[in-house]
TIGUVO-837031 format. One record per atom (N, C-alpha, C): residue in one letter; z negated, y negated, x. Coordinates in steps of 0.05 Angstrom, whole numbers, padded with zeros to 5 digits, always signed. Atoms other than C-alpha are relative to their C-alpha. Layout:
N
AZYX/...
This chain:
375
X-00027-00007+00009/X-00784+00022+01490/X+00014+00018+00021/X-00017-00014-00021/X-00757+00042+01558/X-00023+00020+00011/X+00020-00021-00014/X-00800+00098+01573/X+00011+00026+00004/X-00012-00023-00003/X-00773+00158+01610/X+00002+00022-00016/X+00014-00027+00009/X-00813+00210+01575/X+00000-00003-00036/X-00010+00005+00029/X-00794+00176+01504/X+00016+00026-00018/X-00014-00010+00021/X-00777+00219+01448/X+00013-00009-00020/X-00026+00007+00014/X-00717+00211+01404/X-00019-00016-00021/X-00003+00014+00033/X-00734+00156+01342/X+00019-00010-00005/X-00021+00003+00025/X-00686+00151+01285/X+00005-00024-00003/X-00015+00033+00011/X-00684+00080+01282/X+00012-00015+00025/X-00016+00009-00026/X-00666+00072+01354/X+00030+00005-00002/X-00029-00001+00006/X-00605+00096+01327/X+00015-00002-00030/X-00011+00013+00024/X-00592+00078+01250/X+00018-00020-00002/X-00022+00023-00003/X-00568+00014+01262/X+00016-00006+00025/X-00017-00007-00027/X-00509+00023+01305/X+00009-00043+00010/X-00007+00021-00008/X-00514-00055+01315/X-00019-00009+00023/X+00027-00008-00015/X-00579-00045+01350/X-00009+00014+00015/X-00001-00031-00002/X-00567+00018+01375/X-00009-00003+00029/X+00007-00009-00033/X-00599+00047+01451/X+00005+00028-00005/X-00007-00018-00010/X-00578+00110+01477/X-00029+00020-00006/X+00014-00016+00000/X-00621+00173+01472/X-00014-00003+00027/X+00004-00005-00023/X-00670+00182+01523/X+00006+00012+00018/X-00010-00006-00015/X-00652+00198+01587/X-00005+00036+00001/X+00017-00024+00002/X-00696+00262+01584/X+00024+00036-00018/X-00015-00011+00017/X-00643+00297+01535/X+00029+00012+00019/X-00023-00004-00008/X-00589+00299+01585/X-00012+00019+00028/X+00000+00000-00026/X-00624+00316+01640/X-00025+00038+00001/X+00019-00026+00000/X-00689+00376+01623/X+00020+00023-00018/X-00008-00023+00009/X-00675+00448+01604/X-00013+00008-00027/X+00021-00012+00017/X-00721+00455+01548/X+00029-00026-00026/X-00020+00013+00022/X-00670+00396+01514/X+00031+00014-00004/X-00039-00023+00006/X-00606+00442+01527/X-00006+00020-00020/X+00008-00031+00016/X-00643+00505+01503/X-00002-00004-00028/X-00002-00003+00036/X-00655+00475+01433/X+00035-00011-00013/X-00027+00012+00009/X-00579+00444+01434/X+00008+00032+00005/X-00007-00028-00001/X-00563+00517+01451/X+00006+00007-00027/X+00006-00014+00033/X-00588+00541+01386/X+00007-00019-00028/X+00000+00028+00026/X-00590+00477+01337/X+00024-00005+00000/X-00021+00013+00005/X-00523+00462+01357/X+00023+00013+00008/X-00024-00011-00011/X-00478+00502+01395/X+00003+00021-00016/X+00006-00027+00010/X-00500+00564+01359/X+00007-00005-00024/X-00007+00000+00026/X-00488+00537+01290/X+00015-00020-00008/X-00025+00022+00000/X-00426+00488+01296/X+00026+00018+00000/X-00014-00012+00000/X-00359+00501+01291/X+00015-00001+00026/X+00002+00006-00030/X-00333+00497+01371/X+00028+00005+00004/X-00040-00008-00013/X-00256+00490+01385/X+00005+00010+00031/X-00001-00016-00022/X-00238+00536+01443/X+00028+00008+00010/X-00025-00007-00013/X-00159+00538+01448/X+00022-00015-00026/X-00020+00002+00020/X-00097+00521+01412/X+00012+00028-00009/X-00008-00026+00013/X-00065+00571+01366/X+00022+00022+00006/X-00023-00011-00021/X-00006+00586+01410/X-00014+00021+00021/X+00006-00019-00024/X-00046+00618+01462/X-00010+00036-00013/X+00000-00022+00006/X-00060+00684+01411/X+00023+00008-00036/X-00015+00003+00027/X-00005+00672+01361/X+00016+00034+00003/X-00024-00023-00002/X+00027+00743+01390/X-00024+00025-00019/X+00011-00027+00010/X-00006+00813+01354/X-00005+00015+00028/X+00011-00017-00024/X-00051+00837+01405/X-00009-00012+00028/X+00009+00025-00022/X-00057+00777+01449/X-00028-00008-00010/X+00024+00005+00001/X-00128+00758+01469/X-00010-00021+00024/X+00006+00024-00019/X-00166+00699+01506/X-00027+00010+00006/X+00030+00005-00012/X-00238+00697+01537/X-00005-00018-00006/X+00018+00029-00002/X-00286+00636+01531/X-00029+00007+00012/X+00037-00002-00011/X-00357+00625+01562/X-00007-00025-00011/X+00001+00014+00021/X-00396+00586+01514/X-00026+00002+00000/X+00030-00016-00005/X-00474+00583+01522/X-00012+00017+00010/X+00006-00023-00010/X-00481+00639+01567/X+00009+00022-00008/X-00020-00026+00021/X-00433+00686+01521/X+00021-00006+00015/X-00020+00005+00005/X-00379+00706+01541/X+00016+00021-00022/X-00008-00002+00024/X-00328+00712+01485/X+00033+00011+00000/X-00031-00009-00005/X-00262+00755+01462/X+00008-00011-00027/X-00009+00008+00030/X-00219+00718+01407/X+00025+00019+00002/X-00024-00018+00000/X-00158+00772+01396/X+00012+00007-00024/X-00020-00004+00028/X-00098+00781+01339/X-00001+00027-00003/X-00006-00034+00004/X-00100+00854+01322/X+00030+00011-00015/X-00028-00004+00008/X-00045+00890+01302/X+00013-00002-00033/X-00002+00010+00029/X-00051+00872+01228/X+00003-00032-00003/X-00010+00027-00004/X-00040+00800+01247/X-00019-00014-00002/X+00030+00003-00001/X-00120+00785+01236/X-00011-00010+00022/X+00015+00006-00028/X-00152+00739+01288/X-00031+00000-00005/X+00031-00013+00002/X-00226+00764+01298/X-00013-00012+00034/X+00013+00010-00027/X-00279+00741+01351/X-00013+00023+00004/X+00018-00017-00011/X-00327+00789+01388/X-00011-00005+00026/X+00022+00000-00033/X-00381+00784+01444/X+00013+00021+00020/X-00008+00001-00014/X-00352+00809+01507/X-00025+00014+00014/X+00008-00014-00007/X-00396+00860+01508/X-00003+00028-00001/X-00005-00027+00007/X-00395+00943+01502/X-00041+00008-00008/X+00029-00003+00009/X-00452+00969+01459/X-00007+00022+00015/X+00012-00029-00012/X-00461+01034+01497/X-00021-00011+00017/X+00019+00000-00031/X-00497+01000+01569/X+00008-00035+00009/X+00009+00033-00006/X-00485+00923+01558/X+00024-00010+00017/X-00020+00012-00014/X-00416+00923+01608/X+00016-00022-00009/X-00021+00022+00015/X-00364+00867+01597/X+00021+00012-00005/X-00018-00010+00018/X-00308+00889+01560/X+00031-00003+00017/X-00018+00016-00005/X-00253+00843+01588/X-00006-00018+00026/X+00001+00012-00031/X-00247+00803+01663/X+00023-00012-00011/X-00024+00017-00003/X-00181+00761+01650/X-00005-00026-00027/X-00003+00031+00004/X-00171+00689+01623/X+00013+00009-00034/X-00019-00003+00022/X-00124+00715+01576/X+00019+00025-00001/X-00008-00024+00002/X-00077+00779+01557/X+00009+00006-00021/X+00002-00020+00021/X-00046+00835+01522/X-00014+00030+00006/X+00017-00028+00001/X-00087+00885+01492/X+00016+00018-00010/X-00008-00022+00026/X-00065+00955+01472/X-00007-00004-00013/X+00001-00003+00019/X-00073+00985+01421/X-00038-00003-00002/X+00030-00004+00002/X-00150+00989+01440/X-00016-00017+00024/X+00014+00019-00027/X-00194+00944+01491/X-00023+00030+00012/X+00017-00038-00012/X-00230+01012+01536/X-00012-00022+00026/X+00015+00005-00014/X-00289+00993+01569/X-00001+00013+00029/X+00006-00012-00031/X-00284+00999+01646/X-00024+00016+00021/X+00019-00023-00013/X-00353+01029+01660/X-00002+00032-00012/X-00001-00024+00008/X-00352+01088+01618/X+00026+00012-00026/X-00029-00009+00010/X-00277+01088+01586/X-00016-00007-00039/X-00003-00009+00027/X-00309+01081+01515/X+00016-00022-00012/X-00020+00016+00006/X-00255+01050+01475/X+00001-00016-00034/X-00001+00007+00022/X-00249+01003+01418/X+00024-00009-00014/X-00024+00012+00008/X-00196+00983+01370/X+00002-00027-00010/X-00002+00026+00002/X-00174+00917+01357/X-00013-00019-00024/X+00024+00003+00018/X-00220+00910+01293/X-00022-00006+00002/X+00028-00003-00014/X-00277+00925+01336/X-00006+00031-00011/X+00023-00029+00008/X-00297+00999+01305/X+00012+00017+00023/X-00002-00020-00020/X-00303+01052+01360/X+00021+00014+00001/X-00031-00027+00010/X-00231+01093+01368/X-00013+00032+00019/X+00008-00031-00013/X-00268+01142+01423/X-00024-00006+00023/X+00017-00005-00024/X-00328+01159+01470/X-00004+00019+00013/X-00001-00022-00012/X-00330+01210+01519/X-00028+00022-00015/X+00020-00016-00008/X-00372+01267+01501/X-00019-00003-00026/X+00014+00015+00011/X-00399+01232+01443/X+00006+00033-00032/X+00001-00017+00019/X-00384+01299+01397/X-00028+00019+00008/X+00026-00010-00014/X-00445+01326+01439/X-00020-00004-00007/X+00022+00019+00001/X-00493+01282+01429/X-00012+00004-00026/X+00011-00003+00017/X-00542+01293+01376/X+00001-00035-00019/X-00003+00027+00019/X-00539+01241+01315/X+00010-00023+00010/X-00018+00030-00007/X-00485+01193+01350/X+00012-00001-00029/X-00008+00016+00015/X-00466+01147+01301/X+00027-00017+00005/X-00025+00014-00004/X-00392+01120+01309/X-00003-00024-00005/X-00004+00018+00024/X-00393+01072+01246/X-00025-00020+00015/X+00023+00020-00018/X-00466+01039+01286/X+00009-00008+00029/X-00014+00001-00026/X-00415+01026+01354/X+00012-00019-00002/X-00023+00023-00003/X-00374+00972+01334/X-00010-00017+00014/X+00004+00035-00025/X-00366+00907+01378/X-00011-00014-00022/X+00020+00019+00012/X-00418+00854+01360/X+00024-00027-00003/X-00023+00020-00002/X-00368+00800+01330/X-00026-00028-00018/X+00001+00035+00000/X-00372+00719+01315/X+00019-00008-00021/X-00015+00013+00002/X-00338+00679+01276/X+00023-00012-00001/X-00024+00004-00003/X-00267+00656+01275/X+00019-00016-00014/X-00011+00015+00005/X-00226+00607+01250/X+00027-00011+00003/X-00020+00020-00014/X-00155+00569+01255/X+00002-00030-00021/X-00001+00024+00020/X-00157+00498+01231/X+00016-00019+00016/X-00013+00021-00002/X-00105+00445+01241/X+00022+00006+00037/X-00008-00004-00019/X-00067+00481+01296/X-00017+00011+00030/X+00017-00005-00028/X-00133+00498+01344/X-00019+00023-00011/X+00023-00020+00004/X-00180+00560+01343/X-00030-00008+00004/X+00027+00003+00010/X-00251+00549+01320/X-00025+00019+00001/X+00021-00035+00007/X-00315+00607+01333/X-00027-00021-00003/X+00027-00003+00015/X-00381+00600+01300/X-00013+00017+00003/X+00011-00024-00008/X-00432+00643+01334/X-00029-00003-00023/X+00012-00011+00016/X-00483+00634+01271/X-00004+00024-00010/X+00006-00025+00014/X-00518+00697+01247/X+00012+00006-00043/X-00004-00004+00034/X-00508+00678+01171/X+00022-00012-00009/X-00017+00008+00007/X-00452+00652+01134/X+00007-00029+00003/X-00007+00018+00001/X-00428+00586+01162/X+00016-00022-00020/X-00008+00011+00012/X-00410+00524+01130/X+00036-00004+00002/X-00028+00012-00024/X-00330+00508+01134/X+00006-00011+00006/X-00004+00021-00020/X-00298+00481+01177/X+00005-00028-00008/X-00004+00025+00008/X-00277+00430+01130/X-00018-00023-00013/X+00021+00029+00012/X-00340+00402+01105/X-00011-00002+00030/X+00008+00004-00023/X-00360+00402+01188/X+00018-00022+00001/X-00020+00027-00009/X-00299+00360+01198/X+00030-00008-00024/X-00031+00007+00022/X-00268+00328+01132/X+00012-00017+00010/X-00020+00016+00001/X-00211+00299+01135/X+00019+00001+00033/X-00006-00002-00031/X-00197+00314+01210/X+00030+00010-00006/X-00020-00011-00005/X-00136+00356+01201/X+00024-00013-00018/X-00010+00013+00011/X-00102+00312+01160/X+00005-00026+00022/X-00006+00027-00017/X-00104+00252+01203/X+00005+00009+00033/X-00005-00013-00022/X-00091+00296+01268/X+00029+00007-00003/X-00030-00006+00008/X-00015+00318+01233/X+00006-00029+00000/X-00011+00039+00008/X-00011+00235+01222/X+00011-00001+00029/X+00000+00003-00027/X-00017+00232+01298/X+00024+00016+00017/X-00024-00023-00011/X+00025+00293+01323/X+00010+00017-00023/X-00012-00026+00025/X+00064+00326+01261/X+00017+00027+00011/X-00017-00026-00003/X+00087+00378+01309/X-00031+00019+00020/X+00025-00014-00017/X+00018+00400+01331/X-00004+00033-00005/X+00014-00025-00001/X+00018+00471+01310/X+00023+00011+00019/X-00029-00006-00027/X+00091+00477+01358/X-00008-00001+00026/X+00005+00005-00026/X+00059+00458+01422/X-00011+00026+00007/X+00003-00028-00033/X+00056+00501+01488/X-00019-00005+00010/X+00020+00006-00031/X+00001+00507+01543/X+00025-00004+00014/X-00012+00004-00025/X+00036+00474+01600/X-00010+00003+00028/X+00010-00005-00018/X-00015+00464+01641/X-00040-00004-00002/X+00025-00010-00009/X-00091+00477+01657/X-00023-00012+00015/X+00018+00007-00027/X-00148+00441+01706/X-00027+00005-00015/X+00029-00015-00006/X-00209+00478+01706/X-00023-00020+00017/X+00019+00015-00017/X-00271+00444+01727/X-00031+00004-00004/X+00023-00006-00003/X-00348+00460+01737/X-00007-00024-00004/X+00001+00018-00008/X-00367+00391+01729/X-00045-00006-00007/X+00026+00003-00004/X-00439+00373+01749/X-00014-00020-00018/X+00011+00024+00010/X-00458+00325+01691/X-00006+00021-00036/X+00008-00008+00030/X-00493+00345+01619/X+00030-00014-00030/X-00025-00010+00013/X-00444+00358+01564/X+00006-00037-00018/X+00010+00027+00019/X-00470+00292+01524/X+00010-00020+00019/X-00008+00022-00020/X-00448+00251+01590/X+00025-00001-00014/X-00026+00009+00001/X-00379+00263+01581/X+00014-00005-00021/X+00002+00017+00014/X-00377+00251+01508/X-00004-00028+00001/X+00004+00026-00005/X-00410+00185+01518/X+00022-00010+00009/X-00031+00013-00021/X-00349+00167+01572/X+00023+00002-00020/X-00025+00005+00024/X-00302+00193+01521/X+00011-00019-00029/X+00008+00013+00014/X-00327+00157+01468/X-00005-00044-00004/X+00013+00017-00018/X-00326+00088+01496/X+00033-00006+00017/X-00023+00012-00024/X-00262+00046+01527/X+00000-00023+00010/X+00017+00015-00012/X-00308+00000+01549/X+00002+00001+00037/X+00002+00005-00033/X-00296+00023+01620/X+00038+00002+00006/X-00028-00001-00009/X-00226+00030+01616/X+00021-00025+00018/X-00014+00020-00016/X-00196-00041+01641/X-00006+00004+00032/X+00008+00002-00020/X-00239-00022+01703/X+00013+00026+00020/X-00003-00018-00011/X-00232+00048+01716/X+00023+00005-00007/X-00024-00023+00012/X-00167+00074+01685/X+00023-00019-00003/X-00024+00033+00001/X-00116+00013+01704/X+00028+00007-00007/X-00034-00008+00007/X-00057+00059+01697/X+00002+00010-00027/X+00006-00008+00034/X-00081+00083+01616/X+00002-00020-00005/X+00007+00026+00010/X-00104+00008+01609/X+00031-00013+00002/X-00026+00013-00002/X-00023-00010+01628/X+00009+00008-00025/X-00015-00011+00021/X+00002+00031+01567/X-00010+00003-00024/X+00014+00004+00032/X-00048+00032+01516/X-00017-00033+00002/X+00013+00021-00014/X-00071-00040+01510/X-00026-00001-00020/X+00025+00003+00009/X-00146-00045+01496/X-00007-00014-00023/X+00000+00023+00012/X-00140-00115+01472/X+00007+00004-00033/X-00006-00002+00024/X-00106-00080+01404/X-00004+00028-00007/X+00005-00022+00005/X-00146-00024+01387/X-00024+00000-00016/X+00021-00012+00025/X-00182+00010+01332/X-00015+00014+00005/X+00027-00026+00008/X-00246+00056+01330/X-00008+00008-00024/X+00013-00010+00013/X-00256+00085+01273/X-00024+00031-00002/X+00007-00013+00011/X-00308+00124+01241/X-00010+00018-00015/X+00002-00014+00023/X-00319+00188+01210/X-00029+00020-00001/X+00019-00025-00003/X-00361+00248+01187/X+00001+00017+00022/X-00005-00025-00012/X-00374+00288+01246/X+00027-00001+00030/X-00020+00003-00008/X-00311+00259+01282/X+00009-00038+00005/X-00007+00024+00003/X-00284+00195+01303/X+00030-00005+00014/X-00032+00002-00006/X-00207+00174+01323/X-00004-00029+00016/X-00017+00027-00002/X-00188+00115+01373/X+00019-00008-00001/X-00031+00005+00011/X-00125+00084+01360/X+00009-00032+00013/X+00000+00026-00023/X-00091+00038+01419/X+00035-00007-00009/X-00021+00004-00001/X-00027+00005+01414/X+00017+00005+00023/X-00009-00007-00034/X+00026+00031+01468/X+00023-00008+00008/X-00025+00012-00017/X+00080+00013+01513/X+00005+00012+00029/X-00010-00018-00016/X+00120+00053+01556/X-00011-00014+00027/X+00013+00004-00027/X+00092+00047+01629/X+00007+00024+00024/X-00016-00017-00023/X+00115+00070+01703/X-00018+00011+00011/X+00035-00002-00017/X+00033+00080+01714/X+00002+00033-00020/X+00005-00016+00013/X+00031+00135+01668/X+00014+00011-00028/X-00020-00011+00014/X+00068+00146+01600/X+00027-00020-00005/X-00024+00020-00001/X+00134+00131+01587/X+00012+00020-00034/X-00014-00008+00028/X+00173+00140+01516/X+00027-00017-00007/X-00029+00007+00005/X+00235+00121+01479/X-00019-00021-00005/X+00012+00024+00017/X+00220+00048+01461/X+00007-00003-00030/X-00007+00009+00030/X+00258+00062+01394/X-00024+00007-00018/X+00035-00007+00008/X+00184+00092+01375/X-00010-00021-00021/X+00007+00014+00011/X+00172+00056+01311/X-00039-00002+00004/X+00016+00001+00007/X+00098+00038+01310/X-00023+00012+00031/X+00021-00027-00019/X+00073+00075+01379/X-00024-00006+00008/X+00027-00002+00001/X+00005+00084+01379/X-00010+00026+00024/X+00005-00012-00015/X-00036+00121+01425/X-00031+00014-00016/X+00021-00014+00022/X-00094+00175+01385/X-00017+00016+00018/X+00021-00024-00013/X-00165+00197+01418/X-00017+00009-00017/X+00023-00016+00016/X-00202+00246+01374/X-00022+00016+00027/X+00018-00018-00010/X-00262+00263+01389/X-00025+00016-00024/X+00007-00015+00015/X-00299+00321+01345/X-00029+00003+00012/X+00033-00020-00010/X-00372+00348+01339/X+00012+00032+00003/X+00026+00021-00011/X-00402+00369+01377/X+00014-00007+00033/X-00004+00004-00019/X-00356+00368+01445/X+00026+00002+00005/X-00029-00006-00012/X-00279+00370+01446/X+00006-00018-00011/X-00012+00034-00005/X-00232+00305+01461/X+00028+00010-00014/X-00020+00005+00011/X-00166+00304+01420/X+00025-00020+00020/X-00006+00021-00006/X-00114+00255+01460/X+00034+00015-00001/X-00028-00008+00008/X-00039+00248+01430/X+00004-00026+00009/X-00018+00028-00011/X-00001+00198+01471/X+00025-00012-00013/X-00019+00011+00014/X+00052+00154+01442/X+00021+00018+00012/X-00028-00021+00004/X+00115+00189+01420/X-00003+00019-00017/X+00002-00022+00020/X+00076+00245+01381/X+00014+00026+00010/X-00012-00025-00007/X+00108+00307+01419/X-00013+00008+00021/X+00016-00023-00022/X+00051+00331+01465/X-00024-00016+00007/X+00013+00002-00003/X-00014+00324+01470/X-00019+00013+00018/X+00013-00006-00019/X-00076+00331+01518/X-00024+00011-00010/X+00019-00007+00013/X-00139+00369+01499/X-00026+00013+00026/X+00024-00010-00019/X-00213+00374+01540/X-00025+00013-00020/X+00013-00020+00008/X-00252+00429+01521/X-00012-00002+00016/X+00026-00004-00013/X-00325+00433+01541/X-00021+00015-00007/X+00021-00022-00006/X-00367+00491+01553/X-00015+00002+00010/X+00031+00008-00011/X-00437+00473+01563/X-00013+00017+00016/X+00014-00022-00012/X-00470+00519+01620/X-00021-00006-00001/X+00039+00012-00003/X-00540+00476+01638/X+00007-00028-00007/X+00008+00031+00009/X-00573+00416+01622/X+00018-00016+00020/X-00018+00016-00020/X-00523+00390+01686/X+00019+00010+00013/X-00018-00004-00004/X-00469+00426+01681/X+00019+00007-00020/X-00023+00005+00017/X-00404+00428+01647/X+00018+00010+00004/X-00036-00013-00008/X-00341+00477+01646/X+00011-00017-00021/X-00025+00016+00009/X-00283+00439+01630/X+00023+00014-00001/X-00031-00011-00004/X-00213+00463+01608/X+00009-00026-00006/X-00016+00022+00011/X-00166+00404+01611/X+00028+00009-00006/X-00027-00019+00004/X-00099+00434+01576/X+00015-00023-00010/X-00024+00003+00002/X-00034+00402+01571/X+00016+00009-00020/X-00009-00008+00008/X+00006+00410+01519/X+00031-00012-00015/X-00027+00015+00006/X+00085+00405+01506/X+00015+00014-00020/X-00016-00013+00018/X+00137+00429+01454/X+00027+00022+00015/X-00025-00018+00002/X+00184+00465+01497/X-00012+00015+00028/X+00011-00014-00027/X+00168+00514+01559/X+00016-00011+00021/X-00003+00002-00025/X+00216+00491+01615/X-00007-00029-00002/X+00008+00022-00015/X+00190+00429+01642/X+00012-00013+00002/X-00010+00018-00011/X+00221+00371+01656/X-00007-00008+00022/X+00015+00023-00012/X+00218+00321+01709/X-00024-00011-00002/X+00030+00021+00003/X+00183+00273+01682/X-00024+00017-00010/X+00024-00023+00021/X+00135+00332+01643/X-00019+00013+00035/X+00009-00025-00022/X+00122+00363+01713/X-00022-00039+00010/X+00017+00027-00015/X+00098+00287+01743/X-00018-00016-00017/X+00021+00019+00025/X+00059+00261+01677/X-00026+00029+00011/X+00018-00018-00003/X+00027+00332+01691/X-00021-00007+00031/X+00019+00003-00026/X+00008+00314+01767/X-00011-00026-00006/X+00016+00030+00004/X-00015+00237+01740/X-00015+00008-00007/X+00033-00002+00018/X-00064+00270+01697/X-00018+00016+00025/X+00021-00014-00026/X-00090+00317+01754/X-00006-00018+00021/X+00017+00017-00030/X-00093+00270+01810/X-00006-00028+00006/X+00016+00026+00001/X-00104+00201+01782/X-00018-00004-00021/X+00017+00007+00031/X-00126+00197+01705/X-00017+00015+00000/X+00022-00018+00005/X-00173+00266+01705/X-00016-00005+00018/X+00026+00005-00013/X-00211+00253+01771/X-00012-00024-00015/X+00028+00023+00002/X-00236+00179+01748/X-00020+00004-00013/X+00021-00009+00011/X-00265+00203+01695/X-00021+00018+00010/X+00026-00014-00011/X-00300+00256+01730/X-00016-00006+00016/X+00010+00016-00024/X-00320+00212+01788/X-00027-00019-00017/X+00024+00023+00023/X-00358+00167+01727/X-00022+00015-00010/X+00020-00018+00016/X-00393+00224+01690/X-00023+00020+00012/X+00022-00009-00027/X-00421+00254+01763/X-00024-00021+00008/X+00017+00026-00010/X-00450+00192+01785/X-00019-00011-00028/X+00021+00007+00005/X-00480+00173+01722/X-00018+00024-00013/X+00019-00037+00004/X-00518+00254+01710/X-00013-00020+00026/X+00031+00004-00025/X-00551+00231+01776/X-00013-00025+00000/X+00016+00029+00005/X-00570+00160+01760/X-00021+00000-00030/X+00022-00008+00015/X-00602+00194+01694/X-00020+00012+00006/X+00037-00015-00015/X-00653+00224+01743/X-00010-00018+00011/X+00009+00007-00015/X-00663+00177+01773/X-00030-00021-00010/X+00021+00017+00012/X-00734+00142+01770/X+00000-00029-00006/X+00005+00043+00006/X-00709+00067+01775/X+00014-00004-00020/X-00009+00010+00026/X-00670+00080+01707/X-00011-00002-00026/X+00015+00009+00019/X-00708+00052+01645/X-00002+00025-00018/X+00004-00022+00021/X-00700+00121+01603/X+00020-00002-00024/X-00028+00004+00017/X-00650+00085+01555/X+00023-00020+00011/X-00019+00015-00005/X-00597+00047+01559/X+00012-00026-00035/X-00008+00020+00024/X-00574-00016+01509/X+00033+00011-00011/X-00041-00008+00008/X-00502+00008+01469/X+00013-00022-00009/X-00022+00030+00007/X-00447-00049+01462/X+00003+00001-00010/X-00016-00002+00030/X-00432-00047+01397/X+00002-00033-00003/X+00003+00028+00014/X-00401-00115+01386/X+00003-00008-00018/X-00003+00006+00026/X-00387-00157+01326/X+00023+00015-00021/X-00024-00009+00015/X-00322-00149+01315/X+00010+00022+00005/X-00014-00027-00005/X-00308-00076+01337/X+00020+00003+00014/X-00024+00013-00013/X-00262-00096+01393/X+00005+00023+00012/X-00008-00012-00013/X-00229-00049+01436/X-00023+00011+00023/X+00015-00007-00007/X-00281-00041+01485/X-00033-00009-00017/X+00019+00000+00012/X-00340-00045+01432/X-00019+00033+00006/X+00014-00028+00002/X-00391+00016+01436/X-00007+00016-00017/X+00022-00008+00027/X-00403+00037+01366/X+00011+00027-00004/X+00000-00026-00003/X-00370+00105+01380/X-00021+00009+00007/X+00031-00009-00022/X-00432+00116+01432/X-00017+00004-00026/X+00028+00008+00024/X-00481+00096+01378/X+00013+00023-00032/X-00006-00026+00025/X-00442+00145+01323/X-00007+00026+00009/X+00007-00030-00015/X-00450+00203+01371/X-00025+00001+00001/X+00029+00003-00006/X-00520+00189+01381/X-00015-00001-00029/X+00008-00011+00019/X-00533+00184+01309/X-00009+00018-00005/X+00001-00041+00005/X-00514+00264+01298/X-00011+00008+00020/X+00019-00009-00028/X-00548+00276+01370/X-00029-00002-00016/X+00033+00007+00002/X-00619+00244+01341/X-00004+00018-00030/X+00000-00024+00027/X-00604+00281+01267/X-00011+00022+00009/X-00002-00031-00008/X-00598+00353+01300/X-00025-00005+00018/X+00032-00008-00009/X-00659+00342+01349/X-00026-00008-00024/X+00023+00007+00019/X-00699+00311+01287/X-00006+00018-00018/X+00006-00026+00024/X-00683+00369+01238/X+00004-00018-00020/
């Protein structure tokens, strides 16, 4: 059963009452990223920003995303379009910044040739010279694109993807339950992180508040474990904690009928988390580089741009107490999955009654994990 070199079986994970973890092997070799590359990253739908960050005509973002990097940009017809982040003339990158406004045209920095915000060629030097240049054969190589439920969505499939809504029914509906002002929120703030652990680690951790009474004592003050839900779904699953204002970490009006605390987490890698109150939520985006490594955006998000007090110090809690633990957990166990004295699987908690720290998120994720490597 525990054998390093074990390949995925389906019934190790059917019954999520029974359930063990994928082999270790999955998180850890290159030959298991390279087919999650293609099987999964390549033909999913992959949330990459909220809709605020290109809501202007002509505003554009970057992403790096499987070794692509990516331009999502509003054109001046009000049209949001994706494109590879690359110039067809000689292969240069198009774009160097995080984020921006484009003219009227994005002009390639090695040889000025310029495109318009469509993608079709507006000009190339010299290019009336040239025997049988083809304009109309110049355009930028585009992707995908999407806005669903307040967040931007790309799909780097070659053929006509499924949508987003049979990927994730019902998601955007029970995400407005949670925050009904989610398409209003701001970037506030940002923490960037390289983090040295396979993408599937930090799912697992997310998935899972099983370690929370231990590690996360100032979350565990305000959301209480002891009265919490996991549900669920296709493709998606929601936890749902009961909350109470706290001097460790959040604080709200207590007239808050009902306050609940909401962690979505989506296939195949972005965390949802709307804290009681419903007026600003947190969102970790993960951009798989190698089999053991992980860009992270952790974004912040609030309804109004100047800051408060308390908005500026919830912001430094999440940077310098709540975001490291987790990352401190998801390092340490990437290197204990190499290691030779660990059995290859692991047993998942799923208990009876689906308690607060039960595991049967783990064992849902691992389901669609053993699906997509089984075909």
């Amino acid at each position: 059963m525990n054998n390093a070199n074990k390949m995925i079986s389906i019934n190790d994970h059917l019954d999520i009452e029974n359930a063990w973890t994928i082999p270790a092997r999955y998180y850890t070799t290159d030959d298991a990223f390279e087919f999650e590359k293609e099987k999964i990253f390549a033909n999913s739908w992959v949330c990459v920003a909220h809709c605020s960050e290109v809501a202007e005509k002509n505003a554009y973002i970057t992403r790096k995303l499987i070794g692509e990097s990516l331009i999502i940009v509003r054109g001046r017809d009000d049209v949001l379009r994706g494109f590879y982040n690359v110039c067809p003339h000689r292969g240069h990158q198009l774009l160097s910044e995080e984020a921006g406004k484009a003219k009227n045209v994005i002009t390639c920095p090695y040889h000025a040739w310029a495109f318009k915000l469509d993608g079709q060629l507006a000009h190339a030097t010299n290019c009336e010279n040239v025997h049988n240049f083809e304009a109309d054969a110049m355009s930028l190589s585009g992707f995908h694109v999407v806005e669903h439920a307040g967040f931007i969505y790309v799909n780097l499939t070659n053929g006509e993807p499924q949508p987003i809504e049979e990927q994730l029914p019902g998601l955007a509906a029970k995400m407005a339950e949670a925050c009904s002002v989610i398409k209003d929120l701001k970037l506030a703030a940002r923490f960037v992180s390289n983090t040295p652990a396979n993408w599937k680690t930090i799912v697992d951790n997310y998935t899972e508040c099983y370690h929370c009474p231990t590690n996360h004592v100032s979350f565990a003050s305000s959301v209480d474990v002891g009265v919490y839900d996991h549900q669920l779904h296709d493709n998606w699953t929601v936890q749902i904690g009961k909350a109470k204002p706290s001097e460790s970490s959040f604080k709200f009006d207590e007239s808050v009928t009902d306050p609940r605390f909401f962690g979505f987490w989506i296939w195949p890698c972005t965390m949802f988390n709307m804290p009681p109150g419903g007026d600003f939520m947190t969102v970790i985006y993960e951009f798989p580089v190698s089999a053991g490594e992980t860009l992270q955006h952790y974004d912040i998000y609030f309804l109004n741009e100047e800051l408060t007090e308390y908005q500026k110090d919830l912001i430094e809690w999440y940077r310098t107490v709540f975001r490291p633990e987790d990352l401190r957990l998801v390092e340490s166990v990437q290197k204990g999955l190499q290691s030779r004295g660990y059995r290859g699987q692991g047993r998942i908690m799923t208990d009876r009654q689906r308690s607060g720290i039960s595991e049967h998120g783990v064992a849902h994720f691992h389901q669609l994990l053993a699906k997509a490597h089984l075909g």
